[in-house]
C-alpha positions in Angstrom: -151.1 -129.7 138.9 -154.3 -130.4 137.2 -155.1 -134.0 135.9 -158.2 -134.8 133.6 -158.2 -138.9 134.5 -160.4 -140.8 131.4 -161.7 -143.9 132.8 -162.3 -146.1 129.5 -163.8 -148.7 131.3 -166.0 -148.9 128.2 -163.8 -147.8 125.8 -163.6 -144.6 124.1 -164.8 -143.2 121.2 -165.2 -139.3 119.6 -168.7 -138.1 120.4 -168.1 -140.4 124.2 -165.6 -137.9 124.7 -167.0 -134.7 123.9 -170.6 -136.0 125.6 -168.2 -136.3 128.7 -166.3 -133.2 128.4 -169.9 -131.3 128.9 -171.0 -133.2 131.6 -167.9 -132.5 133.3 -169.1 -128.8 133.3 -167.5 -127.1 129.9 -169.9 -124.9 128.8 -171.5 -125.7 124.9 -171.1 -122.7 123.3 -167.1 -123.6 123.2 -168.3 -127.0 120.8 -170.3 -124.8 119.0 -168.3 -122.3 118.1 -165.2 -124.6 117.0 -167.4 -126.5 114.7 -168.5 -123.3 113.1 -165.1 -122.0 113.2 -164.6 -124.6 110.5 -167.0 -122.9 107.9 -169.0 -125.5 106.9 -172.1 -123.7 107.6 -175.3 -125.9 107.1 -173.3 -128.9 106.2 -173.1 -129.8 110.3 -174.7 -129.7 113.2 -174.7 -130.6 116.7 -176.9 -131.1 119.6 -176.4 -132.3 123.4 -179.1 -134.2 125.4 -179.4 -136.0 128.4 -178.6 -139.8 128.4 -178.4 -142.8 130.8 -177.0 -146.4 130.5 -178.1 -148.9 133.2 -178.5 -146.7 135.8 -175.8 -144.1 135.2 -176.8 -140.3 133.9 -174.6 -138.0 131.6 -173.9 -136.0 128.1 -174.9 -137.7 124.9 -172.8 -135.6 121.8 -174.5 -136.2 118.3 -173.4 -134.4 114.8 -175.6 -134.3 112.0 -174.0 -134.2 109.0 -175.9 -133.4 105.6 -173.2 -134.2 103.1 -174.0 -137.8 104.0 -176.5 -140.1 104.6 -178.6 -139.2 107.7 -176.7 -140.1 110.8 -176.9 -140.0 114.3 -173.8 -141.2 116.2 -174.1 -144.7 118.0 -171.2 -144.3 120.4 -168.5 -147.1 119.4 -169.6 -146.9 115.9 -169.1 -142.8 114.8 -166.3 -144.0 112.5 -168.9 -146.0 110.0 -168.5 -149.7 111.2 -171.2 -152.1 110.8 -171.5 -153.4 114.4 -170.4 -157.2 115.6 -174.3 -158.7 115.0 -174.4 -157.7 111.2 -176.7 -154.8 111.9 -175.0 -151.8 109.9 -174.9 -148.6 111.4 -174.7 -145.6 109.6 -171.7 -146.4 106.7 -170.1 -142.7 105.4 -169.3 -142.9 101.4 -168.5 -139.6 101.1 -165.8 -138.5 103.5 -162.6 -135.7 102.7 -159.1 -136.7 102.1 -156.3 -136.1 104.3 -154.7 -133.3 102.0 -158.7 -131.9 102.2 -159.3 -132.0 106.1 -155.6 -130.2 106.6 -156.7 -127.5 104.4 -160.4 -127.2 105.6 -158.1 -126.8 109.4 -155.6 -124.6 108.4 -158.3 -122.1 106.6 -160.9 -122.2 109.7 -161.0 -119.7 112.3 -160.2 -122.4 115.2 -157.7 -121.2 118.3 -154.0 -122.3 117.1 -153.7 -124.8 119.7 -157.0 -126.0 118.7 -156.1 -126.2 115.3 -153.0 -127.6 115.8 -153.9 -130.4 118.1 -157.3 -131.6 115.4 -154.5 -131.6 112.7 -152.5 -133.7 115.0 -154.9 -136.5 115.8 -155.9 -136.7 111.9 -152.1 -136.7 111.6 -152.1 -139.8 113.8 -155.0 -141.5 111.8 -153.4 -140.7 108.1 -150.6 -142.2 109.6 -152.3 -145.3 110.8 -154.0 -145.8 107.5 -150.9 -144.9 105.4 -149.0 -148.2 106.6 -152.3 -150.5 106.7 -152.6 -149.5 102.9 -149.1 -149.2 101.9 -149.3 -145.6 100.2 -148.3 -142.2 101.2 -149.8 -140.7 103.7 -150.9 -137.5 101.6 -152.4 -140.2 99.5 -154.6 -141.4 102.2 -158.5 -140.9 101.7 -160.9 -141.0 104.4 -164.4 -142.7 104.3 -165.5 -142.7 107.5 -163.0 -140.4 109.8 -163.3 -138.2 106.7 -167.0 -137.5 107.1 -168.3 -134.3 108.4 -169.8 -135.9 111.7 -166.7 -137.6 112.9 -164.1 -133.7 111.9 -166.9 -132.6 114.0 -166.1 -135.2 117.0 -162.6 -134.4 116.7 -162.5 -130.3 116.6 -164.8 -130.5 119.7 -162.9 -132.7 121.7 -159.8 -130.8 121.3 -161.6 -127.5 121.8 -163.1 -128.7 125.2 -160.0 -129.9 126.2 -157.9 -127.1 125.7 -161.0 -125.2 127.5 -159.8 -126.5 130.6 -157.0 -124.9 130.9 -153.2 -126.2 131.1 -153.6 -130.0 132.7 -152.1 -133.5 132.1 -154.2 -136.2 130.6 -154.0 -139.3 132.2 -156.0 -142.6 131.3 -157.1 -146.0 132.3 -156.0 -149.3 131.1 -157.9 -150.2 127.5 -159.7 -152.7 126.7 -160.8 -153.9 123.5 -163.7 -156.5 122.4 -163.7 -159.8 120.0 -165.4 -160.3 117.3 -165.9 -158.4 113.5 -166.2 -155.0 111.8 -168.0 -154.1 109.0 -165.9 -151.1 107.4 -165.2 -149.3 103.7 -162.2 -151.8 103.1 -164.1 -154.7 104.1 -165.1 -156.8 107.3 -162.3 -157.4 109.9 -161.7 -159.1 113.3 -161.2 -156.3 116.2 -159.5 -154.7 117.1 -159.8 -152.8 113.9 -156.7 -151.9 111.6 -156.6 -148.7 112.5 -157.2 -148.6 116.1 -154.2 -150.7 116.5 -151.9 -149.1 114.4 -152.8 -145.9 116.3 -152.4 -147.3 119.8 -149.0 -149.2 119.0 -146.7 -148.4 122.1 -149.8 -148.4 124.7 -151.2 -151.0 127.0 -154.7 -152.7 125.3 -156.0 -155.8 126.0 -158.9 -158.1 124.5 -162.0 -159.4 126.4 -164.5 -161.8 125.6 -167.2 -159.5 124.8 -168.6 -159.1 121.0 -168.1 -155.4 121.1 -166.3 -152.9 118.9 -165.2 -150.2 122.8 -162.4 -148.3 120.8 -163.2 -146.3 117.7 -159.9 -145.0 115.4 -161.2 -141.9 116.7 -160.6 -142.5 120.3 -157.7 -144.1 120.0 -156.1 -141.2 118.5 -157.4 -138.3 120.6 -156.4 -140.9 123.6 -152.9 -141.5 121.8 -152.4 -137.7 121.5 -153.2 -135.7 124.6 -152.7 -138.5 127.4 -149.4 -138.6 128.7 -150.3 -142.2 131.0 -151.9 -145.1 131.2 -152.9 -147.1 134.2 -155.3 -147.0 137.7 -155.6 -143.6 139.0 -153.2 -141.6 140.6 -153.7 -139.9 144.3 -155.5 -137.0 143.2 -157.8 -134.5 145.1 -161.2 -134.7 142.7 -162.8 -131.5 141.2 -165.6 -132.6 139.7 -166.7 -136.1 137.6 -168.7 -136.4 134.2 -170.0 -139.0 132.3 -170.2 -139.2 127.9 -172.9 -141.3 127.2 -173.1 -143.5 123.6 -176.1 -145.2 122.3 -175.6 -148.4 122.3 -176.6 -151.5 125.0 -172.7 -152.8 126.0 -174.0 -155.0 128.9 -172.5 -155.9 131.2 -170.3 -152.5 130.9 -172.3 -148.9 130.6 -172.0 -147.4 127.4 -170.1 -145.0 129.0 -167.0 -142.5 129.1 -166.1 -141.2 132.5 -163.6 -138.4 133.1 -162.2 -137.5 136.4 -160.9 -133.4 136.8 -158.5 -133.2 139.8 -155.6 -132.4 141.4 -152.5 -134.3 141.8 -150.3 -132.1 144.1 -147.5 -131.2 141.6 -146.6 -127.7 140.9 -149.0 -125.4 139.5 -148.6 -124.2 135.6 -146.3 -127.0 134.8 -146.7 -130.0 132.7 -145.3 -133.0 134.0 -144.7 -136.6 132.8 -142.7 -139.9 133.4 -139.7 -140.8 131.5 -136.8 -143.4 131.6 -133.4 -142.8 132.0 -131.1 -145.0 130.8 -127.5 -144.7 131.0 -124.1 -147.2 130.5 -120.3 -146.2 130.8 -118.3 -147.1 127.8 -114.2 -146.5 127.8 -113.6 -148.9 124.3 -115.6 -147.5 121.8 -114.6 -145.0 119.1 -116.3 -141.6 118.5 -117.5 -142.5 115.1 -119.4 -145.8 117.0 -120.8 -143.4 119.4 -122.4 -141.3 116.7 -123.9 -143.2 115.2 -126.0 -145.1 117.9 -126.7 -142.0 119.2 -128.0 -141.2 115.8 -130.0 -144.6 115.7 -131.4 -143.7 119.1 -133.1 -140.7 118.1 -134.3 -142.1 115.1 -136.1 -144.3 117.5 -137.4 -141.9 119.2 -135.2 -141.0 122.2 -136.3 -138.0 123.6 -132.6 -136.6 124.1 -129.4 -138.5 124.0 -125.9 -137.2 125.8 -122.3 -138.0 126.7 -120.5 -136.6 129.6 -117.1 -137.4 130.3 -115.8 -139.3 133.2 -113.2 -141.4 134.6 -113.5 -145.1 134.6 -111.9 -147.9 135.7 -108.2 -148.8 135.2 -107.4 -144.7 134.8 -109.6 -144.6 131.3 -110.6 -141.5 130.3 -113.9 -142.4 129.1 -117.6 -141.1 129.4 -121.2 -141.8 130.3 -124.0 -142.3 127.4 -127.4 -141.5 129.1 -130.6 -141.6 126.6 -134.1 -140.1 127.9 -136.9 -141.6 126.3 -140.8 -142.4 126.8 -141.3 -145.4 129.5 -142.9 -147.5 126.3 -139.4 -146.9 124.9 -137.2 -148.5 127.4 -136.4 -151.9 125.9 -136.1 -150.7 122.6 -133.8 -147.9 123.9 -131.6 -150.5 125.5 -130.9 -153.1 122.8 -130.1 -150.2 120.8 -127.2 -149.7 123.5 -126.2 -153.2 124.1 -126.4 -153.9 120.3 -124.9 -150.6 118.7 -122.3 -149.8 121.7 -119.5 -151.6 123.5 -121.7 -151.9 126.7 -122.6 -155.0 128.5 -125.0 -153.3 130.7 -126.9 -150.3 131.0 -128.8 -148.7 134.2 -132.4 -147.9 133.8 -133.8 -145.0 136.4 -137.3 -143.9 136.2 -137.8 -140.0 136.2 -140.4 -137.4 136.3 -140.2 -134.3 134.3 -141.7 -131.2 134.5 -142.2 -128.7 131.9 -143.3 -125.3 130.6 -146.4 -125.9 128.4 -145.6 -125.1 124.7 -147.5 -123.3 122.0 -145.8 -122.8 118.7 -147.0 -119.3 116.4 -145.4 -118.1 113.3 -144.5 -114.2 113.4 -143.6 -112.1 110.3 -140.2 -111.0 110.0 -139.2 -109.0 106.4 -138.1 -112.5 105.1 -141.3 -114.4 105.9 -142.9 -115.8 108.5 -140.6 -117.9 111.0 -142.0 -120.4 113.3 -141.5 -119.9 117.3 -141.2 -121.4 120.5 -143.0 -120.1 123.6 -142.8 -121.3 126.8 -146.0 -120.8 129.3 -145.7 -121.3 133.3 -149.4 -121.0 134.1 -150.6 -118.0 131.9 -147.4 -116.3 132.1 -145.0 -116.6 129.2 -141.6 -116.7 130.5 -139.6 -118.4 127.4 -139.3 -117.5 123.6 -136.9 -118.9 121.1 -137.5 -118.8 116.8 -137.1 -122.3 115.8 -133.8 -122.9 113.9 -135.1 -125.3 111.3 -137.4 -122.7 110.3 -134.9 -119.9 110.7 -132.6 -121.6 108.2 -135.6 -122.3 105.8 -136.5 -118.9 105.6 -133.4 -117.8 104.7 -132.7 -120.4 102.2 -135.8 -119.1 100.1 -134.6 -115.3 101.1 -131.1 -115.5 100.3 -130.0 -114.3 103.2 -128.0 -115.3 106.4 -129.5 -117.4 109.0 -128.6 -115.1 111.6 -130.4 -112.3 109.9 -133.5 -114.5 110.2 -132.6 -115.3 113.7 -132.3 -111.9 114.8 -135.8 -110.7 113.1 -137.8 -113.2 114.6 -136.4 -112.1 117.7 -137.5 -108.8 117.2 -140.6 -110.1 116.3 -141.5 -111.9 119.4 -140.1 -109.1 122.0 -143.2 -106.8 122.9 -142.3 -103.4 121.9 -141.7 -101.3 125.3 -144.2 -99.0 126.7 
């Protein structure tokens, strides 16, 4: 299958990305047009240029944004920060809201998946920000990510990258400098507040170098589309491009790579590594079992099952096996040796494939129901309404759930020729 590998020797940050999506070869009328598909008209605009940092050549991104001061992106520093020598870059006062940058998404004209992937990653940074602050995350305002520049960063990066096509995203190892930021709330020690928060559950690792490498922006395109983290995989490579910032980072380039490949695996699938993790209990009762596998997927287990079996001593008795992300595996296993009878559990490593997803609402005579659908390649092959939103709609319609069902159904199956 196809891998895009980012190589974040230097870090990562919005424009980085995007300046390395088009050197890798996506053409610039697809940035274009999903910044105008926001409708911002003369409020933003973008240009690419050529770029070089000690010796390597690539994509510079930068957004102009006239509802702020005048700024020009300086690689690690779109988000607003004053860099780690007390020279202040470019710092945003006027940025939208969380509630405002969902509805300014949801009312463009972006591609579904693009829209739903940009509302994603702001997802990710409301998130990040809602715990650092202690209020809700609808509550959350944005100074810097909030900015025109850096909605800009983010609806292009997730409009290159779902140019490409159906692929994994894999990335390197992070690394993070030492030193201080300069931000809205004040002046912290790196990494910042928010970059941690947003990069909980994946390797990082500080160096001795006075530079702010990941942005809050980065980090949460990185935390949303890649699906690894670590030295590159056996891959055939496609083609290499390089997203060039503005700032000296010496000894390391100022600069993003990304790798486009292939990795061998089946074509139009989607693929990634999970743990399985499994233990045999024969003492416990069924209320005990219910509720640590209710604990479990409150934790995030990605499924959780029991299948019956015979154990030792002629007990009838039965298997508990939990599936969860790799970064998940500990966690996932005190819950069993803490919430179960077990005293041990197995832990198996797995790869998964799967049919790439897209989610659409269709209109049935109720309202619109969310649905499923189920790609291999550019063939859809699966469709299925989703039963949360099934029963929701027929809460506010009055009617059964099955009725609901059975229209949205009807309202995915393409009418025969």
């Amino acid at each position: 299958m196809r891998i895009l590998y980012l190589d974040c020797f230097s870090g990562i940050s919005g424009d980085m990305t995007v300046g390395a999506l088009r050197d890798l070869g996506v053409d610039e009328s697809v940035f274009h047009e999903a910044v105008a598909a926001l409708g911002l008209g003369s409020e933003i605009h973008l240009h690419f240029e050529r770029g070089q940092r000690q010796g390597i050549s690539g994509s510079r991104f930068h957004v102009h944004a006239h509802d702020t001061h005048s700024h020009s992106h300086h690689g690690h520093g779109e988000e607003g920060h004053h860099s780690h020598d007390g020279h202040e870059e470019t710092a945003h006062i006027h940025g939208r809201s969380y509630r405002q940058i969902c509805d300014l998404l949801e009312h463009s004209s972006l591609k579904p998946e693009v829209k739903a992937r940009a509302s994603a990653v702001f997802h990710r940074i409301a998130v990040a920000e809602a715990k650092i602050h202690g209020v809700p995350v609808g509550e959350i305002g944005f100074h810097e990510v909030g900015a025109a520049d850096s909605i800009g960063d983010i609806v292009a990066a997730c409009a290159g990258i779902h140019s490409l096509g159906p692929l994994a995203i894999e990335s390197s190892a992070l690394v993070e400098g030492t030193g201080w930021i300069e931000c809205a709330h004040g002046r912290f020690p790196l990494p910042a507040p928010a970059t941690l928060e947003i990069l909980a559950g994946i390797p990082l690792r500080q160096v001795a170098e006075g530079v702010e490498f990941i942005t809050p922006t980065g980090a949460a395109i990185l935390a949303e589309f890649a699906t690894r983290f670590g030295p590159m995989g056996e891959m055939r490579i496609e083609r290499t491009g390089y997203g060039i910032g503005t700032r000296d980072t010496a000894p390391r380039p100022n600069v993003l790579r990304a790798i486009l490949g292939e990795n061998g695996a089946p074509d139009a699938s989607e693929a990634d590594e999970i743990s399985q993790i499994e233990t045999n209990l024969d003492d416990i009762t069924p209320e005990l079992a219910g509720a640590a596998m209710q604990k479990l997927f409150q934790a995030g287990a990605l499924d959780v099952f029991f299948t019956a079996a015979q154990m030792k001593k002629n007990r009838p008795g039965f298997v508990m096996t939990v599936l969860c992300k790799p970064k998940l595996t500990d966690e996932m296993s005190r819950i069993l040796l803490t919430e179960t009878s077990a005293f041990g559990v197995r832990i198996l490593a797995a790869r998964r494939y799967k049919l790439r997803r897209e989610f659409r609402d269709v209109e049935t005579p109720y309202g619109k129901v969310r649905i499923k659908l189920g790609f291999l390649g550019d063939d859809l092959v699966q469709a299925a309404p989703e039963f949360e939103s099934c029963r929701a709609v027929a809460e506010l319609a009055g009617v059964s759930v099955r009725d609901v069902h059975l229209a949205a159904w009807i309202g995915t199956t393409p009418a025969p020729e």
